[in-house]
TORBA-239362 format. One record per residue: x negated, y negated, z of N, C-alpha, C, O in turn; residue number from 1. Coordinates in steps of 0.02 Angstrom, whole numbers, plus 50000, padded with zeros to 5 digits. Atoms other than C-alpha are relative to their C-alpha. Example, Ala and Ser with C-alpha at 12.3 -4.5 7.8 and 13.67 -1.06 7.14 Angstrom:
residues 2
PT      nX      nY      nZ     caX     caY     caZ      cX      cY      cZ      oX      oY      oZ   num
PT   49955   50059   50000   49385   50225   50390   49955   49940   50000   49903   49941   50033     1
PT   50042   50059   49997   49316   50053   50357   50039   49945   50037   50014   49890   50045     2
***
This chain:
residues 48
PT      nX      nY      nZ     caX     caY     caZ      cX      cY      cZ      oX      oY      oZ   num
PT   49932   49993   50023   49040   45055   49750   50006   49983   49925   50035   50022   49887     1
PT   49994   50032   50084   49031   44963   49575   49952   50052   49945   49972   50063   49888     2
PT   50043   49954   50017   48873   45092   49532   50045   50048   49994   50051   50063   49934     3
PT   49969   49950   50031   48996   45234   49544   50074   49976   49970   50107   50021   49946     4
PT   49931   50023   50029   49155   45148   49484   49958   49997   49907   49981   50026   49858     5
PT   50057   49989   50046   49026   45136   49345   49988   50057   49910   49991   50063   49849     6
PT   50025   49940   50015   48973   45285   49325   50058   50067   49972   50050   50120   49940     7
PT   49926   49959   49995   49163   45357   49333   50005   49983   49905   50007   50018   49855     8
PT   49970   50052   50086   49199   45240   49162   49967   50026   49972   49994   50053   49923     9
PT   50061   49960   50058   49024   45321   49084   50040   50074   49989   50052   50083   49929    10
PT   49971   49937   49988   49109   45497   49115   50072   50000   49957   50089   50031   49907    11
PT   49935   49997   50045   49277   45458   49062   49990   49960   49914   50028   49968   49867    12
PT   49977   50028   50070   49236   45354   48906   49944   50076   49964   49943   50069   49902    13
PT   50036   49960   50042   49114   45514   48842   50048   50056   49986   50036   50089   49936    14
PT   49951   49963   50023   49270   45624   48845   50054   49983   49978   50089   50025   49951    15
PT   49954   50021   50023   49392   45512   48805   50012   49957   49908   50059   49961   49868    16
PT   50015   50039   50037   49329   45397   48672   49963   50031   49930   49918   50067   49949    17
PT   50031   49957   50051   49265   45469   48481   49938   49957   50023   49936   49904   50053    18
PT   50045   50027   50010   49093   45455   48461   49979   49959   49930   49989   49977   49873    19
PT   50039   50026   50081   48997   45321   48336   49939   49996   49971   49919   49961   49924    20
PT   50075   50010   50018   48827   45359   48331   49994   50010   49928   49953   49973   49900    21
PT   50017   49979   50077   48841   45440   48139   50031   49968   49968   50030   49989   49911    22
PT   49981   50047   50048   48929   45307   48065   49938   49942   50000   49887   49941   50035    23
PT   50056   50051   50029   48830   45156   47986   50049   49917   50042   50095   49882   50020    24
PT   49976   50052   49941   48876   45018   48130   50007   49959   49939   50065   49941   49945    25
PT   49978   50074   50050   48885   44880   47970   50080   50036   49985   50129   50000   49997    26
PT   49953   49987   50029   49021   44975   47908   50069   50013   50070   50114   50055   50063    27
PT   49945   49958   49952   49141   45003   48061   50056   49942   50016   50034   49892   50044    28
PT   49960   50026   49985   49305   44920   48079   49992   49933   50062   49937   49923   50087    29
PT   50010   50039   49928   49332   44781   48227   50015   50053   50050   49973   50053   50094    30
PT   49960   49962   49948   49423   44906   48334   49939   50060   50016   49929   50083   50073    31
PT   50025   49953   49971   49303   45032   48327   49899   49946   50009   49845   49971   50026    32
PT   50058   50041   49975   49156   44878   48345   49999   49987   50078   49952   49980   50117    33
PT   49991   50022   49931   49239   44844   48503   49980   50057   50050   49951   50049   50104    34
PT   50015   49950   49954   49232   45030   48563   49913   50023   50016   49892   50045   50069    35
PT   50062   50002   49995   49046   45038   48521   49978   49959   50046   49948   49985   50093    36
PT   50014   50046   49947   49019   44881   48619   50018   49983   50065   49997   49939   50103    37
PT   49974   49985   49925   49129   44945   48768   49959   50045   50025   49936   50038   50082    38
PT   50049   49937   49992   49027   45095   48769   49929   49977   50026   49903   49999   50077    39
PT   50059   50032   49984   48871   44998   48774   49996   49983   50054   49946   50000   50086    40
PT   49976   50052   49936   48931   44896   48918   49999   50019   50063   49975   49995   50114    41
PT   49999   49948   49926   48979   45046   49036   49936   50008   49994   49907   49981   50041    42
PT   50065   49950   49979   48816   45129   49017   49957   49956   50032   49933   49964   50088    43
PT   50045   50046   49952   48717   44980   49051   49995   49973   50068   49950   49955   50106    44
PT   49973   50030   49910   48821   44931   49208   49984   50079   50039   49964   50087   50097    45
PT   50001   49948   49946   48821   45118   49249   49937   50025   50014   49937   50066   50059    46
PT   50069   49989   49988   48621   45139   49243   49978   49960   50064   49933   49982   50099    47
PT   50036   50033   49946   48591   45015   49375   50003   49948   49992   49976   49909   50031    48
***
């Protein structure tokens, strides 16, 4: 259950959320530090 509840969040934050891979992570606001590090968060929980 938590694996696809997961997996749902990985899905919705890749269409919902801009991407930040081509920015220079030193340079990125808090707000968009936080979305990078939400992002991070799902994927790891949603891998396993």
């Amino acid at each position: 259950m938590r694996l696809q509840f997961f997996r749902f969040l990985a899905r919705a934050n890749k269409l919902l959320l801009p991407k930040m891979w081509h920015k220079d992570l030193l340079r990125l606001n808090k707000l968009q530090k936080l979305i990078v590090a939400w992002r991070i968060w799902v994927t790891k929980n949603s891998l396993g």
